[in-house]
Every structure is written in structure tokens, then in C-alpha cells.
VOBA-830441 format. One record per residue (C-alpha): residue in three letters; x, y, z. Coordinates in pm, whole numbers, padded with zeros to 5 digits, always signed. Example, Ala and Ser with C-alpha at 12.3 -4.5 7.8 and 13.67 -1.06 7.14 Angstrom:
BEGIN
ALA+01230-00450+00780SER+01367-00106+00714
//
This chain:
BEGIN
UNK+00000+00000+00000UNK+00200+00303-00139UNK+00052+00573+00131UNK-00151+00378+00397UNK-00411+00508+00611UNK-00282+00664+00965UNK-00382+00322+01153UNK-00126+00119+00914UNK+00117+00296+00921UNK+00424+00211+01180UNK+00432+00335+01524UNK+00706+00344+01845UNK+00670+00359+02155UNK+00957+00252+02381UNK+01236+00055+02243UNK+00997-00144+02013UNK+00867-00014+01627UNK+00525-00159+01557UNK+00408-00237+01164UNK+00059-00046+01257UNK-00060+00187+01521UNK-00333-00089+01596UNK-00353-00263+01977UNK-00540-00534+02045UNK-00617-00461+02368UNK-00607-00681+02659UNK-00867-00963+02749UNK-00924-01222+03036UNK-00832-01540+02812UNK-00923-01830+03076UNK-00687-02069+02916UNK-00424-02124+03217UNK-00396-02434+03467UNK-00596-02397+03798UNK-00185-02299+03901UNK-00184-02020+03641UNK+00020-02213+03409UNK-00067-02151+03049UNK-00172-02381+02819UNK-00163-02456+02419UNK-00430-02305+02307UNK-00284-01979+02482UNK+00013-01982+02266UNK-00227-02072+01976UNK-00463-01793+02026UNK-00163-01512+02035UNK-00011-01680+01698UNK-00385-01606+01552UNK-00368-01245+01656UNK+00024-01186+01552UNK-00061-01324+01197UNK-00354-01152+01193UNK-00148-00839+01141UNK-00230-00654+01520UNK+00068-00406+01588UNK+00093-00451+01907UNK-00062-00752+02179UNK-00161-00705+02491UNK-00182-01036+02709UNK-00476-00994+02983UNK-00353-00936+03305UNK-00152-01175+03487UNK-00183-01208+03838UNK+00180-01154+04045UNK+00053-01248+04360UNK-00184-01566+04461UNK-00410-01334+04682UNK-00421-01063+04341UNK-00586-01360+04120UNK-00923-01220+03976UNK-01066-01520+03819UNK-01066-01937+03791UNK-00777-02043+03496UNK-00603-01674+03498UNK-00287-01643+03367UNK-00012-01623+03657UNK+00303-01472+03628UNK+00364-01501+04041UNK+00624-01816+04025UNK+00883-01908+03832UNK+00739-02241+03709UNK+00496-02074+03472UNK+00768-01928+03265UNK+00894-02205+03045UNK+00493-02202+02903UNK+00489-01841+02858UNK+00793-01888+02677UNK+00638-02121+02411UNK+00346-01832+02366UNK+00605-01536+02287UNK+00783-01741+02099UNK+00461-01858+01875UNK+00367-01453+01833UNK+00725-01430+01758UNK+00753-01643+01451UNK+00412-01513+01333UNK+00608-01140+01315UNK+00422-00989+01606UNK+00508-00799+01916UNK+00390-00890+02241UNK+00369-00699+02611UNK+00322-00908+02908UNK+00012-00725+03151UNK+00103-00748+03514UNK-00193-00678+03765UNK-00327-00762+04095UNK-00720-00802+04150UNK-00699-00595+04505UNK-01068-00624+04640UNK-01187-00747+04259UNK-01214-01094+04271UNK-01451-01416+04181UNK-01277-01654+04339UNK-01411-01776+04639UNK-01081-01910+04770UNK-00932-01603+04828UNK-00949-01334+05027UNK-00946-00993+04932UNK-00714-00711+04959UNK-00721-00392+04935UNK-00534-00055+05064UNK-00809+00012+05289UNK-01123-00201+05414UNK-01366-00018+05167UNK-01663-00232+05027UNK-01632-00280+04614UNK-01980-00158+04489UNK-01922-00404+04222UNK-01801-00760+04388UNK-02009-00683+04702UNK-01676-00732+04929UNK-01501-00589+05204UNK-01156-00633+05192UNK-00936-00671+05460UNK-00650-00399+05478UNK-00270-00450+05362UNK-00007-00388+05607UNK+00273-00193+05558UNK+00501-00498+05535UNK+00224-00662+05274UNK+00220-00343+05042UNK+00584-00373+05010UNK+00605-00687+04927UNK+00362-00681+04672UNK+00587-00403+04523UNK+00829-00646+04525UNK+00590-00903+04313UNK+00567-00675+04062UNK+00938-00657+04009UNK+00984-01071+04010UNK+00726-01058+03765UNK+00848-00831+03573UNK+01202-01026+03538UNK+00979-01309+03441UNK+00811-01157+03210UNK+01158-01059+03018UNK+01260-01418+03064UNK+00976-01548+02883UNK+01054-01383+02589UNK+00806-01053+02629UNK+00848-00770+02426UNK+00710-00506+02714UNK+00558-00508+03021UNK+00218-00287+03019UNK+00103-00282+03428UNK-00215-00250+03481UNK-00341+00045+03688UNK-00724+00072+03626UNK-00993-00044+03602UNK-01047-00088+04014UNK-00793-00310+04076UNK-00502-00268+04313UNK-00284-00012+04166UNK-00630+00204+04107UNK-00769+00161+04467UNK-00446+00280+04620UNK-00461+00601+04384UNK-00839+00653+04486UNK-00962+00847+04741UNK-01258+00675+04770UNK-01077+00282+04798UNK-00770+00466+04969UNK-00859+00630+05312UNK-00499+00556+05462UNK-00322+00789+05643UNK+00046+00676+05664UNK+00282+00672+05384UNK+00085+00496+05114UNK-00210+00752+05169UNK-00377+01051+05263UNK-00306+01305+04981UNK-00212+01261+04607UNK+00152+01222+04657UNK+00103+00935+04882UNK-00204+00787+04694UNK+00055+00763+04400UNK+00319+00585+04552UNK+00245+00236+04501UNK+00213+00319+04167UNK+00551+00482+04168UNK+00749+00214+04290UNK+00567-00079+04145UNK+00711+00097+03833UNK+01073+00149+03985UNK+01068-00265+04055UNK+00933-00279+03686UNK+01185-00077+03537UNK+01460-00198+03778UNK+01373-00571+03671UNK+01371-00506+03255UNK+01603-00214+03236UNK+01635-00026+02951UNK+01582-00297+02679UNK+01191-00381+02715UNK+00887-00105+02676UNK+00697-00037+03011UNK+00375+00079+02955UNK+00112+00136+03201UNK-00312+00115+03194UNK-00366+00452+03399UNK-00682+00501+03581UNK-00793+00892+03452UNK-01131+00916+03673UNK-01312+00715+03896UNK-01716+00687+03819UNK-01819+00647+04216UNK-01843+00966+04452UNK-01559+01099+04596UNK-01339+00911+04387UNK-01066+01029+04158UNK-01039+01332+04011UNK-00891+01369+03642UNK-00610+01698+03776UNK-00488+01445+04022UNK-00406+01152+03797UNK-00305+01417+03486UNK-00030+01488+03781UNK+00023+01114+03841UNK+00121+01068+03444UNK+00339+01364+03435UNK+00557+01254+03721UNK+00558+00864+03577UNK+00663+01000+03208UNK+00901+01245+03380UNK+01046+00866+03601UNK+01065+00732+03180UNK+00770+00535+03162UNK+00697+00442+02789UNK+00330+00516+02757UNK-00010+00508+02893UNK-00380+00308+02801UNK-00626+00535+02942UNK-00949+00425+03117UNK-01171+00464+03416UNK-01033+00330+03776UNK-01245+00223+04061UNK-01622+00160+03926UNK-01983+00112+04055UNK-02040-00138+03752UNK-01822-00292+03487UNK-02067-00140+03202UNK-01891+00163+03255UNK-01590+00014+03067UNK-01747-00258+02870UNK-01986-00074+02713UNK-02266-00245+02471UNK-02333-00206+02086UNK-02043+00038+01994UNK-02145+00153+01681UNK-02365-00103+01610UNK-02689+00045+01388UNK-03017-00118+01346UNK-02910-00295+01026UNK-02584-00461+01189UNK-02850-00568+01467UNK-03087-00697+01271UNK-02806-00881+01016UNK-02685-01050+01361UNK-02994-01096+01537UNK-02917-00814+01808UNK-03280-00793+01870UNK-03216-00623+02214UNK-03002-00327+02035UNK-03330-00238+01792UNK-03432-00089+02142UNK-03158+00016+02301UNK-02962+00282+02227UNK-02631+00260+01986UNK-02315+00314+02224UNK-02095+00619+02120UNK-01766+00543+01965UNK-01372+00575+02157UNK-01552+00674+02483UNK-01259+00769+02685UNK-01114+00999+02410UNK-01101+01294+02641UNK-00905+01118+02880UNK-00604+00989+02629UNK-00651+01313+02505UNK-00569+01500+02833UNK-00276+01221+02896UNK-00111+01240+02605UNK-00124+01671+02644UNK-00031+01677+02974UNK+00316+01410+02967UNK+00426+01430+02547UNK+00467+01029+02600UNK+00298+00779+02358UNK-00085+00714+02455UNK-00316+00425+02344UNK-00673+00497+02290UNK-00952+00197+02416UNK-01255+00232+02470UNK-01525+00172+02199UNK-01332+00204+01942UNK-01517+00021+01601UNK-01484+00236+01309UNK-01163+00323+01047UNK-01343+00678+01019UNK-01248+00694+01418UNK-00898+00555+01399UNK-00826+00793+01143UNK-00962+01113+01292UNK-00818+01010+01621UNK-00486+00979+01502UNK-00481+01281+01285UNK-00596+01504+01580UNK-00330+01376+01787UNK-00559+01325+02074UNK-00388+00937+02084UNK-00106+00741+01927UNK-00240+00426+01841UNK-00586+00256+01890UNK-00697-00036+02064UNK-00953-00285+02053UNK-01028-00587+02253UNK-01417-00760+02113UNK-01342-00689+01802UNK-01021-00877+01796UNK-01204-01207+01989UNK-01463-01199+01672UNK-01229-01107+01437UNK-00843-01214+01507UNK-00747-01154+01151UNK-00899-00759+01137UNK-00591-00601+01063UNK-00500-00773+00766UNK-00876-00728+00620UNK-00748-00334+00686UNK-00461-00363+00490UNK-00633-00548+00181UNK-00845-00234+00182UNK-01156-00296+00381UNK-01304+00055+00533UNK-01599+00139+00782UNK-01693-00089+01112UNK-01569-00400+01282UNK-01825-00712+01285UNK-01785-00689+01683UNK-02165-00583+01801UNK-02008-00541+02184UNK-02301-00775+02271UNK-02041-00857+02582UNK-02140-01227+02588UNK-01760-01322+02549UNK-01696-01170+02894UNK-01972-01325+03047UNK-01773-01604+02974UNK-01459-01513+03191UNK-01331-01786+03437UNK-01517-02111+03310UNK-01497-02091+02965UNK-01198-02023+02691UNK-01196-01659+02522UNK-01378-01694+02196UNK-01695-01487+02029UNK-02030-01682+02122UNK-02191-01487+01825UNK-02020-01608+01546UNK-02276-01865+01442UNK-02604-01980+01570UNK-02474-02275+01707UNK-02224-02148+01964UNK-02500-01870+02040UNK-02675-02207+02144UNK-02399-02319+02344UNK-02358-01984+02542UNK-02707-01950+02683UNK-02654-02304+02795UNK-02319-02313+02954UNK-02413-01898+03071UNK-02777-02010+03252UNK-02679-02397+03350UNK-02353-02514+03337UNK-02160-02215+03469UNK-02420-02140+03726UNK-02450-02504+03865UNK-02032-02441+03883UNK-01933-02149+04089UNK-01593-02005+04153
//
């Protein structure tokens, strides 16, 4: 293609040079061991999206610490057994010519599995998970930085490209910069400065562990969505002094939530026709969701620190990578449900296809997360079949 759209064409950010400025964004893939080993059809699944052209991967988020697993058959990245595995996936998106970061997270108080109990900077209830956590200690929080920096090094061993650590969404890193999850008053809270500085040295052990060599990225929580939460100045000045420290660049998205559909948000872009050519009856009465819903906050990001920014969120439409690109409101564009329907998108972009993704953000994929292997449940009639039976029998009759 002699002068490619914006979206194809190459983008940097770190020490790596992608082939597009397209992200497939990260997605619980429930295909690890009950130990957090992965398996084959991990490695199998990341080949898939590397040949199908993505820029850049981004592996869901791997848990560093037992007590920071979020879901049954997560990915861990908390012992050094699980590496050889991991190994075998980078090395599959490696010979398909992709590029791969490694997600480290910790649930905090966001977690389905029974088993565990929840943690959390402070003993706030999640208005989501219907917990109370109990409190870290001093001596807990700091070795939990110190997780993220073994994990880290194991990431790099198993072959990763980047490490991307996840700081939204509601889970640990975000409660501790909340004001709402964080009501400490001792080092690790009590004003912004303090609220960031988990963040700040989880990404010293990061960068400590990798060096120079390997990207680190980070999923920044912009705004919380539950009162007396976050405020967008205060995280603006979280960015600036983590791109000031040399962090590589920042996913923008919501942190600490009162529901999930804040993030996930239904039919993106999906129009009556699409609904109807799907059989999304439910969307012929529901409103269509807006496109690249957190645009003002990579926007603000990328103003306020100058450092690459990646742009989720809703984003369905080559119109909408194009104009966010040229506006330099973001650096590249991510998708996650589009990519589980359609692993292969990016190459349908390059042979010249224009206008939306087949993804109709019907969300029953996610429904899935923790009993059942990532895939799209809408493809064809039959697995539509099998989701309402594994989603209303199987699953239920088998909690977490």
C-alpha cells in the first residue's frame, strides 16, 4: 500500500517499532492451569492475533501475587514455574512477526474466586463484587511491590516484548490512587503524593527488573465513576511525574467503578441494520453506544506528559482511527471484542476494507470469563446455542 491510512502505518513507543498503530487490547483469556500455568491453546490464540497483522498484543492481566488472582484459569506470572509455558506463547507470536507486552496486575478487592481473600489498601466495600476487603499492612504493600518486580524479570525471561502494568480499572494499583478505595493515612495515603506511591514504585521494581531494553507501559486510571473518587487533575499529575520517572506510555481508562458497564460498554457503533443482520434484537431498542468513549481522557494524557498514549474504549470504526490519530488526541488505537470476533482484522485493513468492525459489543464473550476459553459466542447460531446453555446452566450449577 504506497501511502496507507494513519492506523497502518508504523508506530514506536519505547524501544519497540510496531508495523501499525493498531492494539489489540487486553482480554481475560481463561486458558491457564488452575496454578496459572498456560496452556496450548494460549500460545495458539496469540499466533492467531500476531498473523492476523495486530501491531501490538496485549496479554490480559496476569496475576503476580496468589491473593491478586481475579478469576478461575487466569494467567499467573507469580512463580517461576509458569515461565517455560509463557515462553512457548512469545515465541509462537514471535515467529508469526508480532510484538507482544506481558500485563502485570493484581485483583486488590476485585475478585470471583471464592478461595481467596481480598485485599485492598483500605477495608472499603467494592460496589461491584459486594466485598469488604481486609487492609494491607505496611510490610504486605511492600512486598507486593516487590511481586511486581519478580514478575516483571519473568516476564523478560519469557521472551516478552514489554511489560504494560495495569493500573485501572479498580484493581489494586487504582484503589491505592483513589480516594474513595484509599482512606490511609500513613505513607501509602492521605493526599495525592502518597495515593501515587504504590504506583511509583511498582514501576521502579518494573523498570529496575527489565532495564532499559523492554517497553513499560502502564493502563492509567484517569477518573473514577463512584463519589468521591478520583479526580482527572490528580491523575493528569500522576502521568506527568511517571513519564518524567521514563515510563513508555499510557492506556487510558476509568479506575475504581460502581459497575463494569462503565468500561465494557454495549453495541459500539452497532446500527439497526448490523443488529438486525446478527440478530441483536435487544439493540433495535436500546440505544447505539458512542464510539472511543474515553477519548477525552487519552486526550488530556497524552497533552499533559508528550509520551505515547493508546486509545480503548469503543473504538469500532476506520473513520475513528483515522480522525483520532490525525488530531493527535492518541497514538495508536486499541480494541479488545473486536479482535475475539475477528483475530485476523488487521489484515482485512490492509487489503483495503473501510468502515466498522463485525464486533456488536453484545459482551457475551466476557460473560464467559473464568469457566470458559476466550472466543466470540456470536459467530454462528450454534455457539449462540452453546452460550445460553453453559451462561444459565452449566456455569451457574459451577461457581468459583
Amino acid at each position: 500500500m504506497s501511502n496507507p491510512p494513519l492506523y497502518l502505518r508504523p508506530g514506536r513507543i519505547g524501544t519497540v517499532t510496531t508495523a501499525n498503530r493498531i492494539v489489540r487490547a487486553a482480554t481475560s483469556e481463561t486458558m491457564a492451569t488452575p496454578d496459572g500455568e498456560v496452556l496450548d491453546s494460549y500460545a495458539g490464540m496469540y499466533r492467531r492475533l500476531a498473523a492476523g497483522g495486530a501491531g501490538l498484543i496485549l496479554t490480559g492481566h496476569m496475576y503476580v501475587d496468589r491473593r491478586g488472582q481475579a478469576s478461575r484459569n487466569q494467567t499467573g506470572i507469580h512463580d517461576d514455574r509458569v515461565v517455560p509455558a509463557l515462553r512457548r506463547a512469545t515465541g509462537a507470536v514471535h515467529d508469526a512477526g508480532g510484538v507482544v507486552f506481558a500485563q502485570l496486575g493484581h485483583c486488590g478487592s476485585q475478585t470471583m474466586m471464592s478461595s481467596i481473600t481480598p485485599v485492598a489498601p483500605s477495608p472499603v466495600p467494592n460496589a461491584m463484587y459486594a466485598h469488604q476487603p481486609e487492609e494491607l499492612s505496611e510490610a504486605d504493600i511492600e512486598a507486593l511491590v516487590r511481586a511486581f518486580g519478580d514478575a516483571a524479570r519473568r516476564a523478560a525471561e519469557a521472551g516478552f516484548d514489554g511489560v504494560h502494568i495495569h493500573g485501572g480499572n479498580g484493581y489494586l494499583i487504582s484503589e491505592f490512587c483513589s480516594p474513595h478505595a484509599n482512606t490511609r493515612e500513613d505513607g501509602w495515603g492521605g493526599d495525592a503524593e502518597r495515593r501515587s506511591r504504590f504506583f511509583v514504585e511498582v514501576y521502579e521494581a518494573v523498570r529496575a527488573a527489565v532495564g532499559t531494553g523492554l517497553a513499560v507501559t502502564a493502563r492509567l486510571s484517569v477518573e473514577d465513576s463512584i463519589p468521591g473518587g478520583l479526580q482527572r487533575e490528580e491523575s493528569l499529575q500522576r502521568a506527568r511525574l511517571l513519564a518524567e520517572m521514563g515510563i513508555d506510555g499510557f492506556e487510558t481508562t476509568f479506575g475504581v467503578m460502581r459497575s463494569y458497564f462503565e468500561n465494557i460498554r454495549p453495541y459500539v457503533a452497532v446500527g439497526r441494520r448490523q443488529a438486525w443482520r446478527q440478530m441483536v434484537a435487544q439493540r433495535c431498542w436500546t440505544p447505539e453506544g458512542r464510539e472511543a468513549y474515553y477519548r477525552p481522557f487519552a486526550r488530556d494524557v497524552r497533552r499533559a506528559t508528550g509520551v505515547p498514549t493508546i486509545l480503548v474504549g469503543g473504538v469500532r470504526t476506520t473513520g475513528t482511527m483515522t480522525d483520532v490519530l490525525a488530531s493527535g488526541d492518541a497514538d495508536f488505537v486499541a480494541m479488545a471484542r473486536p479482535f475475539i470476533r475477528e483475530p485476523d482484522l488487521v489484515r482485512k485493513l490492509e487489503a483495503g476494507r473501510t468502515g466498522g468492525v463485525e464486533c456488536v459489543s453484545c459482551n457475551m464473550c466476557l460473560a464467559h470469563d473464568g469457566w470458559d476459553p476466550l472466543q466470540c459466542w456470536r459467530d454462528t447460531p450454534a455457539n449462540v446455542i452453546r452460550h445460553i446453555r453453559k451462561r444459565y446452566w452449566t456455569n451457574r450449577r459451577n461457581p468459583q
